[in-house]
N, CA, C and O atoms as a DFTB+ gen file, in Angstrom:
800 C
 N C O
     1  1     -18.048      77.113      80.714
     2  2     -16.846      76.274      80.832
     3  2     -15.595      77.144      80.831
     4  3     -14.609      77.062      81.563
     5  1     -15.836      77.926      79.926
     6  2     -14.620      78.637      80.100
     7  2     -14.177      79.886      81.221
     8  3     -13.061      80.210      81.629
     9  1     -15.168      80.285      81.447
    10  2     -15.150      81.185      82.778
    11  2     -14.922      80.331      83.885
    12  3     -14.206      80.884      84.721
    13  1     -15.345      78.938      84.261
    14  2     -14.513      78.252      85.305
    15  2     -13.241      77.679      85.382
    16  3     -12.584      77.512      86.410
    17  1     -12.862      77.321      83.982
    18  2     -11.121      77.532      83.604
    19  2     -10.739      78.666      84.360
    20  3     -10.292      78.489      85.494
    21  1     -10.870      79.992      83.816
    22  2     -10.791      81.158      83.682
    23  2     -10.179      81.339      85.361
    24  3      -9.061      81.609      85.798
    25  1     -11.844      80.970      86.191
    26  2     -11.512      81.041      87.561
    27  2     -10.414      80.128      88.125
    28  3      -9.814      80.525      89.124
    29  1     -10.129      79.069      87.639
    30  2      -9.516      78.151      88.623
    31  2      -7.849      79.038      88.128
    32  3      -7.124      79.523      88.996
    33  1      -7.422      79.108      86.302
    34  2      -6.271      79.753      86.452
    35  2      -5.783      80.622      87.208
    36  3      -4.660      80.644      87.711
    37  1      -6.721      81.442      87.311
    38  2      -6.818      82.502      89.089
    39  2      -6.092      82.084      89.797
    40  3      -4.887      82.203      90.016
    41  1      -7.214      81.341      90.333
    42  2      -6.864      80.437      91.970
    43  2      -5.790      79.854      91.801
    44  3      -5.313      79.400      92.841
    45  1      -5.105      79.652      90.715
    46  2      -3.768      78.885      90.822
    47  2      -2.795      79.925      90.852
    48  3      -1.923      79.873      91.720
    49  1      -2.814      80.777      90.108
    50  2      -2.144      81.804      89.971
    51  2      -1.531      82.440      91.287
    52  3      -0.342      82.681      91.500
    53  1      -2.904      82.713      92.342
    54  2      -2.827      83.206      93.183
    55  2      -2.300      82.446      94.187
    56  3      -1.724      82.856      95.195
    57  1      -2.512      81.378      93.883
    58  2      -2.303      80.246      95.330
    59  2      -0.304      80.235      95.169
    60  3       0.499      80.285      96.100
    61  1       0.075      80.131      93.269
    62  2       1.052      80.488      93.075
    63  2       2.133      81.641      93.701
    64  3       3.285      81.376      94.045
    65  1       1.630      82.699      93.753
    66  2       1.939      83.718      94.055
    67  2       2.144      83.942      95.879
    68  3       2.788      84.839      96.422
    69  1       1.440      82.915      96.494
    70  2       1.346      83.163      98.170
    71  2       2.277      82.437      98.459
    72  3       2.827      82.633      99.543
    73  1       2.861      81.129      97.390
    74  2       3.957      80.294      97.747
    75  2       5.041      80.626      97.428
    76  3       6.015      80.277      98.094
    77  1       5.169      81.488      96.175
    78  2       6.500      82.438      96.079
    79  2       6.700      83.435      97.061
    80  3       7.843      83.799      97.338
    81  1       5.777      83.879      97.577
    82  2       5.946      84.875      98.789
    83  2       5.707      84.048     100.496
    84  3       5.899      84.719     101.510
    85  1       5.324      82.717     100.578
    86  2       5.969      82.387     101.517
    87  2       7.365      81.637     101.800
    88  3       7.964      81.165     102.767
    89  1       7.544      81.792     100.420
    90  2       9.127      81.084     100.537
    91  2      10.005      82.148     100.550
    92  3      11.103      82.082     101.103
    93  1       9.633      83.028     100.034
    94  2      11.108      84.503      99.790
    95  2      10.702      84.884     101.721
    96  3      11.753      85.054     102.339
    97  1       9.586      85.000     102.507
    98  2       9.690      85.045     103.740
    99  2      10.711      84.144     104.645
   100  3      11.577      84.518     105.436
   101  1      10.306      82.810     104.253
   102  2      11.063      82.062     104.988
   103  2      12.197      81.943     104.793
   104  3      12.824      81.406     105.707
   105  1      13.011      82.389     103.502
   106  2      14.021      82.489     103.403
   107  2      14.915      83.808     103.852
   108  3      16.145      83.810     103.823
   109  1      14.097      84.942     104.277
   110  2      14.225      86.209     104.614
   111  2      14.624      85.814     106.297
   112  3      15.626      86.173     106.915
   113  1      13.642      85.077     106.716
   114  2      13.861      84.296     108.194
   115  2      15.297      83.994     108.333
   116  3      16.157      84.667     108.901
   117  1      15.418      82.784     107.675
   118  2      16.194      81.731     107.826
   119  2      17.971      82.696     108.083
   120  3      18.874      82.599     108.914
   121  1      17.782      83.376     107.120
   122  2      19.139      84.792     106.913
   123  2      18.973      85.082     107.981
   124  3      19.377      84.257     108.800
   125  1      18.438      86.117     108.425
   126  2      18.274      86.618     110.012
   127  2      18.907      85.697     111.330
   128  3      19.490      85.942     112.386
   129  1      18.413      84.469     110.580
   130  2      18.640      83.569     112.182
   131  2      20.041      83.289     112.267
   132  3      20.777      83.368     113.251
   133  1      20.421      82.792     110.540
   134  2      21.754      82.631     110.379
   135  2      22.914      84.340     110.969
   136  3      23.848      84.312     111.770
   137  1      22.545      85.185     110.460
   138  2      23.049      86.235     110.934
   139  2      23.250      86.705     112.311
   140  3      24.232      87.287     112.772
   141  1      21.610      86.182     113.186
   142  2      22.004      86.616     114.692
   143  2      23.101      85.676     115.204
   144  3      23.850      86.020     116.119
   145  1      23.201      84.236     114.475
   146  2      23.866      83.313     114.983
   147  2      25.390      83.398     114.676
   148  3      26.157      82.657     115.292
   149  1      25.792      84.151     113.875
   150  2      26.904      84.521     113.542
   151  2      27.387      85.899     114.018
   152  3      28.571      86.234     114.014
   153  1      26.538      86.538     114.360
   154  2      26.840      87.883     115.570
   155  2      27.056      87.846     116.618
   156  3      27.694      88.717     117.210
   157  1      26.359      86.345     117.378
   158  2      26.553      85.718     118.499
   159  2      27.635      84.861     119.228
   160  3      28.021      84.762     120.393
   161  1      27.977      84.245     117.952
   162  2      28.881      83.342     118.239
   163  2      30.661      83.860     118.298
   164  3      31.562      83.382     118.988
   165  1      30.718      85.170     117.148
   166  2      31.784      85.218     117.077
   167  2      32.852      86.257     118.685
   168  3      33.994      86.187     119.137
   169  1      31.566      87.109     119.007
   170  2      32.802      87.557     120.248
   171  2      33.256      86.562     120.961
   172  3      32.915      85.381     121.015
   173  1      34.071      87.171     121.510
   174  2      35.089      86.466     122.664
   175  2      36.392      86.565     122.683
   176  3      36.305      87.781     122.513
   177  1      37.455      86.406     122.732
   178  2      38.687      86.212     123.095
   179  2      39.266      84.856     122.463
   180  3      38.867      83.815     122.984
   181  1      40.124      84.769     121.441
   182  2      40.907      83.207     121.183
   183  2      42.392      83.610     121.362
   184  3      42.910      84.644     121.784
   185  1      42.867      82.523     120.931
   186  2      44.645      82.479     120.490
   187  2      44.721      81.192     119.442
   188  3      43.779      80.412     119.298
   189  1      45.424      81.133     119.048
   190  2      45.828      79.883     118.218
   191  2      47.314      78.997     118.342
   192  3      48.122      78.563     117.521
   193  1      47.189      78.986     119.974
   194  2      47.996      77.955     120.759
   195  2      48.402      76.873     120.121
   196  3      49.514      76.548     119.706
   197  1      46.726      76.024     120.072
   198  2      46.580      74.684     119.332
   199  2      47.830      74.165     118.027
   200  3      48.678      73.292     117.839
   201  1      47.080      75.698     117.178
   202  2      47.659      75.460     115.919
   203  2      49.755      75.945     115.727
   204  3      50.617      75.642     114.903
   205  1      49.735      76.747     116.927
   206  2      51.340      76.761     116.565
   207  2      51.940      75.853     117.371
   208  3      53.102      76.246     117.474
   209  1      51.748      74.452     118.259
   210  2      52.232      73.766     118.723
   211  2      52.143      72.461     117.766
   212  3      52.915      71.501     117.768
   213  1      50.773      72.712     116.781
   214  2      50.662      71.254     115.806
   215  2      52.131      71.526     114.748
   216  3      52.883      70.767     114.137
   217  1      52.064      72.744     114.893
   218  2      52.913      73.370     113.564
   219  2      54.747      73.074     113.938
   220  3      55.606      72.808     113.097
   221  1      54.969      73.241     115.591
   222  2      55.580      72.893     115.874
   223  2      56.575      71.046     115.726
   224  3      57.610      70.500     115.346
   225  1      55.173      70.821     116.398
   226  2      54.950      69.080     115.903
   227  2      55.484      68.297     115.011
   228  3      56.079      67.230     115.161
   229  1      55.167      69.057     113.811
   230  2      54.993      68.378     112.328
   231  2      56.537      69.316     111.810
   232  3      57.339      68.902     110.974
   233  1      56.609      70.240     112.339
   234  2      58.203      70.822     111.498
   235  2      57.253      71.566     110.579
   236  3      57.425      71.388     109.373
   237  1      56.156      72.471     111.016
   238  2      55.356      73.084     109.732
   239  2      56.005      74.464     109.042
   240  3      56.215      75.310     109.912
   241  1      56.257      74.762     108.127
   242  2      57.595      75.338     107.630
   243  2      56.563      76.475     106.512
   244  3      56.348      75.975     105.407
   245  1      56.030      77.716     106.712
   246  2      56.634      78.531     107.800
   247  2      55.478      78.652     108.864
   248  3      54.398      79.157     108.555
   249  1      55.724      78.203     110.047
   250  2      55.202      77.869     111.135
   251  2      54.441      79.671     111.692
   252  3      55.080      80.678     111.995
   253  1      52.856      79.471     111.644
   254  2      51.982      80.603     112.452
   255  2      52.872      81.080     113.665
   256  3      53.457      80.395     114.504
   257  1      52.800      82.570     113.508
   258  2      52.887      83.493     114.652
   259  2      52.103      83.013     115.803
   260  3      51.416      82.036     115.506
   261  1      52.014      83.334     116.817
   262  2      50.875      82.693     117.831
   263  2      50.761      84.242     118.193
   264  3      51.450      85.221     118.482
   265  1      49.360      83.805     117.976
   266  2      48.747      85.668     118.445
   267  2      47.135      85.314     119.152
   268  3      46.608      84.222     119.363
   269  1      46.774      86.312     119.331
   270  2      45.504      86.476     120.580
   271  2      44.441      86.974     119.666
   272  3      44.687      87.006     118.461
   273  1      43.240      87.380     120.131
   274  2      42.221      87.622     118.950
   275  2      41.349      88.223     120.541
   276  3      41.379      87.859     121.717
   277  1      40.698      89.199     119.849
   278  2      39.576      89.598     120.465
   279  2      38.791      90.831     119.672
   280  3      39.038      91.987     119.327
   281  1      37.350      89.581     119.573
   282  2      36.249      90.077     119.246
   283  2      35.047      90.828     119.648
   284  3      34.166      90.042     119.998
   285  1      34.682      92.086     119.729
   286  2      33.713      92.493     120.230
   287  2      32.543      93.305     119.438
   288  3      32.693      93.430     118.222
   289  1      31.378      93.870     120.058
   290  2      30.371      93.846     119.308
   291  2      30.387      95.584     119.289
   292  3      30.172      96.037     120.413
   293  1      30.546      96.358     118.504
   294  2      30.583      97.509     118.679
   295  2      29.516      98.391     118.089
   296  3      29.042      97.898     117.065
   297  1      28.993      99.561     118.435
   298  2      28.001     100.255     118.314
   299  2      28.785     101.581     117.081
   300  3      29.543     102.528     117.292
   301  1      28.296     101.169     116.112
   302  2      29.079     101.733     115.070
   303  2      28.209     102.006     113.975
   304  3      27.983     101.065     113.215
   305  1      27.535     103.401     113.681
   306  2      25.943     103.364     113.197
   307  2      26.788     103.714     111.617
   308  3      26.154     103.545     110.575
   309  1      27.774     104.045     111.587
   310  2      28.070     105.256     110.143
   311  2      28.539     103.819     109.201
   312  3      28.451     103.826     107.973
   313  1      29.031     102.642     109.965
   314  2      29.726     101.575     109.358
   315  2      28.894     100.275     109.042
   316  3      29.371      99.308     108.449
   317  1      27.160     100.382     109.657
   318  2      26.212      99.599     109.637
   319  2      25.782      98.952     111.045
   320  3      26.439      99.133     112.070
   321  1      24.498      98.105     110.979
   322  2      23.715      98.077     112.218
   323  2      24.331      96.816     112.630
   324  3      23.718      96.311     113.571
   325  1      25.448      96.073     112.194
   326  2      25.838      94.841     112.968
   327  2      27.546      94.662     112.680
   328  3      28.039      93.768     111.993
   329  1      28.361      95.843     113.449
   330  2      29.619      95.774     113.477
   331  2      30.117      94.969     114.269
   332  3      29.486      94.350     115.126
   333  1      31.308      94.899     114.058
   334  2      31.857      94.188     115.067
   335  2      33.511      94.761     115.326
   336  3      34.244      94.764     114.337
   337  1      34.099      95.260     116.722
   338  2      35.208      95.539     116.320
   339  2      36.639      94.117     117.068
   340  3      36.535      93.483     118.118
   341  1      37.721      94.060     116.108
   342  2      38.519      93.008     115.761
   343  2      39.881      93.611     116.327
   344  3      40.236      94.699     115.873
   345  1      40.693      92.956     117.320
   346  2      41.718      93.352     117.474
   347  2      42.717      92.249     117.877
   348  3      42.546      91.554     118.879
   349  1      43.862      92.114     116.970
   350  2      45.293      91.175     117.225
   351  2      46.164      91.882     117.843
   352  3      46.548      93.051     117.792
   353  1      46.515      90.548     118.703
   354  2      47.487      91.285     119.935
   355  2      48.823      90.065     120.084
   356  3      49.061      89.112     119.342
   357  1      49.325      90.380     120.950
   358  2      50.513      89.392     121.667
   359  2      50.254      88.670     122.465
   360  3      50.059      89.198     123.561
   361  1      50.154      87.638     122.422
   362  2      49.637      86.715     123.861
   363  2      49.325      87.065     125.250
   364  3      48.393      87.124     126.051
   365  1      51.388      87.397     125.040
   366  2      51.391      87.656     126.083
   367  2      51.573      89.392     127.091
   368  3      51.947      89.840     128.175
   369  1      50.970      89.824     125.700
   370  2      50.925      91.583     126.007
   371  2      49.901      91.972     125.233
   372  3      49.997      92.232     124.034
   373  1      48.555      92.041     126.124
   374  2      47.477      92.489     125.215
   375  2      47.979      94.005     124.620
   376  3      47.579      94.450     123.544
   377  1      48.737      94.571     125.336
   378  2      48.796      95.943     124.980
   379  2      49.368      96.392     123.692
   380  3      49.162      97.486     123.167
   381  1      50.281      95.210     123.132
   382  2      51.069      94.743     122.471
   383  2      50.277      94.617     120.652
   384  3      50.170      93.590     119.981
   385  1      49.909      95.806     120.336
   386  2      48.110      95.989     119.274
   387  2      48.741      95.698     117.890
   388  3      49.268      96.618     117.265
   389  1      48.687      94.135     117.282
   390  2      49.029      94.220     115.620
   391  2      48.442      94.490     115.078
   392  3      48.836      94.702     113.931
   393  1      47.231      94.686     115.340
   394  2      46.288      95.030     113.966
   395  2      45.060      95.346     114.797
   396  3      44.813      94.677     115.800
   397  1      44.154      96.517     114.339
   398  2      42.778      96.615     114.472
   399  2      42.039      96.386     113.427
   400  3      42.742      96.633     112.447
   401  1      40.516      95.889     112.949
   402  2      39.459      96.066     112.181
   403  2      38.154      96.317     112.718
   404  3      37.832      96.189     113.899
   405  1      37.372      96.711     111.694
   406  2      35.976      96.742     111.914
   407  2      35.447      95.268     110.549
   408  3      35.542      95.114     109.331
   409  1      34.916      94.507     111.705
   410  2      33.988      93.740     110.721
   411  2      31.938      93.910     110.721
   412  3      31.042      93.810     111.559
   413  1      32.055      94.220     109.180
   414  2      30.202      94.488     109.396
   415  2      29.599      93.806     108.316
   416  3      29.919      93.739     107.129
   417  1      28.515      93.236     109.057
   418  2      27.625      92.254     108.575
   419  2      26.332      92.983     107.896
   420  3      26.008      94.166     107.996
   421  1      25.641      91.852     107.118
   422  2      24.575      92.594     106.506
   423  2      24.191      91.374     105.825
   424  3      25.038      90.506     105.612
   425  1      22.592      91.192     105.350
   426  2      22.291      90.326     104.693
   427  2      21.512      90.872     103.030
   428  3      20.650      91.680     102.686
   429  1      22.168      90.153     102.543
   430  2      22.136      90.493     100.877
   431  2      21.094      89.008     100.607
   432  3      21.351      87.824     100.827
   433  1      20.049      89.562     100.134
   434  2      18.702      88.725      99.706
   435  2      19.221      87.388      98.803
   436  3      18.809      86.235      98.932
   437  1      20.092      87.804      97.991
   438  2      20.579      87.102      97.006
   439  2      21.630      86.121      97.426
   440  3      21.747      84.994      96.945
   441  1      22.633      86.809      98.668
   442  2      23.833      86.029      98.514
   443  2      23.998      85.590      99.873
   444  3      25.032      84.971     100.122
   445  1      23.106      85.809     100.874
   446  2      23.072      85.661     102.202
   447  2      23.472      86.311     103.404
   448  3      22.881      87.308     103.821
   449  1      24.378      85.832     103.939
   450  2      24.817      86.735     104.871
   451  2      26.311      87.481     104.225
   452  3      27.186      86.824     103.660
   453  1      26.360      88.695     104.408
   454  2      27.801      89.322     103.798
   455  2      28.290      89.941     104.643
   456  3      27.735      90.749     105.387
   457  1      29.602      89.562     104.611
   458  2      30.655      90.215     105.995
   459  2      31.500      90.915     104.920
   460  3      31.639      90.468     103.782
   461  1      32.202      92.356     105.498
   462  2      33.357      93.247     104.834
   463  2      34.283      93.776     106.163
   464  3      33.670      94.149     107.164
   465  1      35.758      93.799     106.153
   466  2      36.438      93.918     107.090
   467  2      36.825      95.599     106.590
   468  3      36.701      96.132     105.487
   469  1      37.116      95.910     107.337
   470  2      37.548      97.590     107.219
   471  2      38.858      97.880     108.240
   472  3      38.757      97.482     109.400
   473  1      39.811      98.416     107.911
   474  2      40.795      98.920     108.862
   475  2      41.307     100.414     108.730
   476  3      41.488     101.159     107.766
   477  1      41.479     100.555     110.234
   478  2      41.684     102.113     110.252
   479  2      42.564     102.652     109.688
   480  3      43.603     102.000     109.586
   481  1      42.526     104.278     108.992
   482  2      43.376     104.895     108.924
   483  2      44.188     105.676     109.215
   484  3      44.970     106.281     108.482
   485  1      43.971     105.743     111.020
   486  2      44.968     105.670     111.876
   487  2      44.892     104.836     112.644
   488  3      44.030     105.221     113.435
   489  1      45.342     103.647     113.029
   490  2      44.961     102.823     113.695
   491  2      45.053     103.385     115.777
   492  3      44.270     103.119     116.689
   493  1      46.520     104.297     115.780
   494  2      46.825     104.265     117.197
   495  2      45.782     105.460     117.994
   496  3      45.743     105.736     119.193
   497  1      45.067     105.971     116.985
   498  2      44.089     106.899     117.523
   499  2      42.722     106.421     118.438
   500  3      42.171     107.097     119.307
   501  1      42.266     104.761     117.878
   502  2      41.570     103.563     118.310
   503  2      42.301     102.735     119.181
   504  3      41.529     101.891     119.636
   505  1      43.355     102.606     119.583
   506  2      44.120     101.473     120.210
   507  2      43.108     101.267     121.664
   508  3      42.954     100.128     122.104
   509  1      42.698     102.009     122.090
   510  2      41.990     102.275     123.306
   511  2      40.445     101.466     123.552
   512  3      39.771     101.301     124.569
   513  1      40.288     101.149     122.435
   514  2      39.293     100.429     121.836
   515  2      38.391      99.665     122.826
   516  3      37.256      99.816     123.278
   517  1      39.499      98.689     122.978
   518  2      39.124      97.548     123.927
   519  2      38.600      97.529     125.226
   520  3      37.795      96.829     125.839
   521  1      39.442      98.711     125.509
   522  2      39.053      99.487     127.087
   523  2      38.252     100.324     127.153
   524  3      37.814     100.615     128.266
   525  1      37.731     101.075     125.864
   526  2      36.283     101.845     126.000
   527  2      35.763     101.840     124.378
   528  3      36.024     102.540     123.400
   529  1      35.141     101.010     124.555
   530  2      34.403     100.794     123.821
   531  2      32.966     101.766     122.668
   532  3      32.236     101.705     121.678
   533  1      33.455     102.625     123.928
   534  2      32.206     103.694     123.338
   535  2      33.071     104.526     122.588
   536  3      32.346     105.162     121.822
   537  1      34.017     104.779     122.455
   538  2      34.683     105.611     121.381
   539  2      34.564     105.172     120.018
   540  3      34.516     106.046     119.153
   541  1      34.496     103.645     119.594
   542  2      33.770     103.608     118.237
   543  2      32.582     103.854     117.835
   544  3      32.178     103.296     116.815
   545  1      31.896     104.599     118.432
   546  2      30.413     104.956     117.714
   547  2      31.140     106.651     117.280
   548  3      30.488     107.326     116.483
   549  1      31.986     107.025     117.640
   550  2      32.664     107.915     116.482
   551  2      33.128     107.877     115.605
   552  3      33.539     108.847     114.968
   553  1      33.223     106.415     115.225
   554  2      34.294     106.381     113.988
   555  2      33.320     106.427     112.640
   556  3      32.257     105.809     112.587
   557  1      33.885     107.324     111.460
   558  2      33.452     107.831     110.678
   559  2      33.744     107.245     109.216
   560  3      34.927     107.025     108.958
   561  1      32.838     106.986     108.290
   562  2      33.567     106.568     106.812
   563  2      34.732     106.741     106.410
   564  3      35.403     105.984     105.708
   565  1      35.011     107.757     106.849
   566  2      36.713     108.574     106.431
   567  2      37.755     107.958     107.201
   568  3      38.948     108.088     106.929
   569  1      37.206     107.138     108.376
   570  2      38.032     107.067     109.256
   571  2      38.801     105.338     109.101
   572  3      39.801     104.962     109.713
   573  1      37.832     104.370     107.929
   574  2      38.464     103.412     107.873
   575  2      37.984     102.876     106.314
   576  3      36.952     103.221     105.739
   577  1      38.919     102.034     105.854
   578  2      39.452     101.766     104.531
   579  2      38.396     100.153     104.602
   580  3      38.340      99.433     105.598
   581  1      37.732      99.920     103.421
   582  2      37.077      98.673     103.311
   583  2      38.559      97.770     102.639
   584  3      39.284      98.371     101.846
   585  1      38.844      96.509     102.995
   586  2      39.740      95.916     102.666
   587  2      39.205      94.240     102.279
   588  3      38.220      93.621     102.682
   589  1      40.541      93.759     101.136
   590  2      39.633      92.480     100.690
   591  2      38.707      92.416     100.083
   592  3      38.305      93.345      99.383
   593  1      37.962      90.962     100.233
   594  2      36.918      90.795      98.939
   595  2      35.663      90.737     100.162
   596  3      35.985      90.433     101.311
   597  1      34.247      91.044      99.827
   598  2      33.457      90.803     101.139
   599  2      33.379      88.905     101.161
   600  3      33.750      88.075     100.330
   601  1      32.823      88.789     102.305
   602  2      32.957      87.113     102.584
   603  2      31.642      86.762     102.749
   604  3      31.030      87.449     103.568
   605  1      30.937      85.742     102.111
   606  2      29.692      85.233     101.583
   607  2      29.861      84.494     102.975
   608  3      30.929      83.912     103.167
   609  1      28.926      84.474     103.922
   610  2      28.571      83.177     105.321
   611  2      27.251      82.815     104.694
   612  3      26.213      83.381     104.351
   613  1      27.902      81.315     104.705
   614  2      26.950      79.973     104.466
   615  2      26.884      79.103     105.927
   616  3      27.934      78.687     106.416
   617  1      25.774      78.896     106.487
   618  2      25.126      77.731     107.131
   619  2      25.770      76.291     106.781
   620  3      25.274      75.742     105.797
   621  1      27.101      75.409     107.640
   622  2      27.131      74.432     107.051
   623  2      26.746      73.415     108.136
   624  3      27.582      72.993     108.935
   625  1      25.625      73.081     108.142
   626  2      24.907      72.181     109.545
   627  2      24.630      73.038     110.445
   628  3      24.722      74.262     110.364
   629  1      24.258      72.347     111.391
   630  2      23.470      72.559     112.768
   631  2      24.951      73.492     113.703
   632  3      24.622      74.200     114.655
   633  1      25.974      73.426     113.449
   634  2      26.865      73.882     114.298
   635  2      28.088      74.653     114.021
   636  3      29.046      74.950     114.735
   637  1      27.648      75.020     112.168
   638  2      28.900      75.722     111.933
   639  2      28.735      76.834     110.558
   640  3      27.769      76.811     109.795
   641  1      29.689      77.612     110.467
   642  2      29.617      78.397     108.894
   643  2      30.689      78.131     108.255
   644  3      31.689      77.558     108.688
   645  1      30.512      78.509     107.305
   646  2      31.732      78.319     105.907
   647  2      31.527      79.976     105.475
   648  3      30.421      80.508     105.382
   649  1      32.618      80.554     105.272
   650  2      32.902      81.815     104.561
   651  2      33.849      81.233     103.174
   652  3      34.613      80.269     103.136
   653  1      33.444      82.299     101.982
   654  2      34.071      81.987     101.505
   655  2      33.797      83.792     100.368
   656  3      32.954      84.665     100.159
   657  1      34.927      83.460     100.057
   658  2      35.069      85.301      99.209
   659  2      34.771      85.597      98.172
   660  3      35.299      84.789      97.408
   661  1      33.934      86.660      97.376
   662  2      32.910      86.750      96.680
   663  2      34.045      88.060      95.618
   664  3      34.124      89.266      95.849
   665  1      34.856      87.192      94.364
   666  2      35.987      88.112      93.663
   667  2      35.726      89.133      93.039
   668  3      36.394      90.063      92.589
   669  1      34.358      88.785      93.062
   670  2      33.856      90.311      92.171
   671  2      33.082      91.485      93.074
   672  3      32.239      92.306      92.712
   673  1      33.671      91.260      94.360
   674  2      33.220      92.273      95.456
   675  2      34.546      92.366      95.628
   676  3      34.977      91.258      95.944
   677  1      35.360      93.143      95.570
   678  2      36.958      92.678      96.090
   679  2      37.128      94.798      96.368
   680  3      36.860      95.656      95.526
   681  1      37.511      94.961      97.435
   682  2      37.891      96.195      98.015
   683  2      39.399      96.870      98.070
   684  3      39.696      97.958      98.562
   685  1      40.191      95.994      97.479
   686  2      41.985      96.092      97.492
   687  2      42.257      95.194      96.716
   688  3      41.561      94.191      96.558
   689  1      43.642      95.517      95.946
   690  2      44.310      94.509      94.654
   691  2      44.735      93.322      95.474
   692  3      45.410      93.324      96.503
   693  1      44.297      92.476      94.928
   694  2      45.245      90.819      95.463
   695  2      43.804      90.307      96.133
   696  3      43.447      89.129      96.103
   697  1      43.117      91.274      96.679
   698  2      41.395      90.527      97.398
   699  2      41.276      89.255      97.231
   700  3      41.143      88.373      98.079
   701  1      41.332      89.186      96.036
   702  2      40.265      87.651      95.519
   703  2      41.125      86.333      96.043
   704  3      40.768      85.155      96.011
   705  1      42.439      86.926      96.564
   706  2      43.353      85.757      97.308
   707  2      42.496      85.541      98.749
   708  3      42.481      84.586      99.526
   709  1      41.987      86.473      98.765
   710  2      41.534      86.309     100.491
   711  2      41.321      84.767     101.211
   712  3      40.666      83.965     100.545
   713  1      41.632      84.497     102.004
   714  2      41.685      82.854     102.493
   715  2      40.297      83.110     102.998
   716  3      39.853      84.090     103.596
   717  1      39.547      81.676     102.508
   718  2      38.419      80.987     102.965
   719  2      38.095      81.241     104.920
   720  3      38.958      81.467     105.769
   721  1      36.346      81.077     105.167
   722  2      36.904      81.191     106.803
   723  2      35.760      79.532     107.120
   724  3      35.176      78.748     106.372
   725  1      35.934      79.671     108.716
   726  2      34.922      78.728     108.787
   727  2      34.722      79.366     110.387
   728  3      35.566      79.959     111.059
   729  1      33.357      79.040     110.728
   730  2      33.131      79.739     112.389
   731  2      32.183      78.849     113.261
   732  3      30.996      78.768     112.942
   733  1      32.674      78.166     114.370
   734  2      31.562      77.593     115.478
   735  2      31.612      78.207     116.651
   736  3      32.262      79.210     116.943
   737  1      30.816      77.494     117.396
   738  2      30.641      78.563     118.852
   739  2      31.738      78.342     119.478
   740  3      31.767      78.875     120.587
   741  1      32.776      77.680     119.153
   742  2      34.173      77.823     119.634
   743  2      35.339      78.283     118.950
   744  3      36.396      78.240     119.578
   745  1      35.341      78.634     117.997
   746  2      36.670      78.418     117.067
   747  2      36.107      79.374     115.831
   748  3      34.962      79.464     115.388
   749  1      37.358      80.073     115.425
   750  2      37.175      80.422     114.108
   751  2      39.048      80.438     113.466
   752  3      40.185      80.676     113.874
   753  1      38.311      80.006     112.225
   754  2      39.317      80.297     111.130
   755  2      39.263      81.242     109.807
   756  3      38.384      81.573     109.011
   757  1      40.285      81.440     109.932
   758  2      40.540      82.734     108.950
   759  2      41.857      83.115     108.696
   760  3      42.795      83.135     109.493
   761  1      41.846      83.393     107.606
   762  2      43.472      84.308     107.084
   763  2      44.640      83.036     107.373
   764  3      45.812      83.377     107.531
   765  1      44.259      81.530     107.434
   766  2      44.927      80.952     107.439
   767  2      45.220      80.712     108.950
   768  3      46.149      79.929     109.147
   769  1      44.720      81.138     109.866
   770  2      44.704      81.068     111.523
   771  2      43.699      80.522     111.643
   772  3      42.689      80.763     110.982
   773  1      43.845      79.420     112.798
   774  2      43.094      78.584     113.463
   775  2      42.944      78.773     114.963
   776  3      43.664      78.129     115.726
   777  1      41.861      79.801     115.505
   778  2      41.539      80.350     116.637
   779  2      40.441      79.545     117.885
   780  3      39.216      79.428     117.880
   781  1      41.035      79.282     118.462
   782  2      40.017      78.594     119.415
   783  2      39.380      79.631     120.872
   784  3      40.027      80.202     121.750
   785  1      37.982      79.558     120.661
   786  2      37.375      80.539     121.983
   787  2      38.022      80.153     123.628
   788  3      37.663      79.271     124.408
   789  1      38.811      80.918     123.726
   790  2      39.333      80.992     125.682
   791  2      37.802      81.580     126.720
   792  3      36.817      82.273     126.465
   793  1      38.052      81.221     127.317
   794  2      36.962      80.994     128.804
   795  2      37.396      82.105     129.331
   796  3      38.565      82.321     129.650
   797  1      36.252      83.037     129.472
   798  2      36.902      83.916     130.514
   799  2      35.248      84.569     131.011
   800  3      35.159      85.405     131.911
């Protein structure tokens, strides 16, 4: 009697053990998919037209800059295997460069998908960026500053993410202010900008 106890605690044990390890799989999945889907979705080109004409509208006080956005996928091995490089411009003068970043993704078992933005420390040495692209697989640790808090991407439905900033990852003083994001296959928000994907 007791050796078939014995056996069945086994078999439970074990049967235990294949369901903790097919769930840490499927959840290993599920990250991945969420991640390609958020690597996928975010290039392209926006502006946030929309939002400085609502702002207009309403008398929104102090009313968004209207600026351009373009996202691309860059080959950047020293900064991780799923960069992305980020550049704000002038509408109506791409040439016109406010800001560059590197954004890189990665999935943390625990916390899901984790994004960290990085900006250069020379920025006008990269300005060229956009137009050749292969010059960021030179860029080097030294060459850009991790900034902010990293940003936790959550799955919210079938068609969208929620970012939101993780204070005890924070890369610069004030981080943990970092504004919330949200991302669909059209639109992203962030830093308080509301970007919609242009057709091109």
């Amino acid at each position: 009697m007791g050796e078939t106890c014995g056996r069945r605690a086994a078999a439970a044990l074990l049967w235990l053990a294949f369901a903790v390890l097919g769930g840490c799989a499927d959840q290993a999945r599920k990250q991945q998919e969420d991640l390609a889907d958020i690597l996928s979705w975010l290039p392209g080109h926006y502006d946030n037209l929309a939002q400085v004409r609502h702002d207009a509208q309403f008398n929104v006080r102090p009313p968004h800059d209207h600026v351009a956005l373009l996202i691309m996928p860059a080959l950047t091995p020293r900064l991780g295997h799923h960069v992305l490089y980020v550049q704000e411009m002038a509408p109506d003068n791409p040439e016109r460069i406010m800001s560059q970043q590197m954004f890189s993704f990665d999935v943390d078992e625990d916390r899901g998908v984790v994004g960290l933005a990085y900006t250069f420390v020379e920025p006008v040495r990269w300005r060229e960026a956009a137009h050749d692209p292969q010059m960021l697989t030179a860029v080097m640790t030294t060459d850009v500053v991790p900034g902010g808090c990293e940003l936790i991407w959550k799955r919210a439905g079938e068609d969208a993410f929620t970012a939101s900033t993780d204070p005890k990852r924070c890369h610069a003083a004030g981080g943990a202010k970092a504004a919330q994001g949200r991302l669909t296959a059209d639109s992203l928000t962030l830093g308080g900008f509301e970007f919609r994907k242009l057709a091109h």
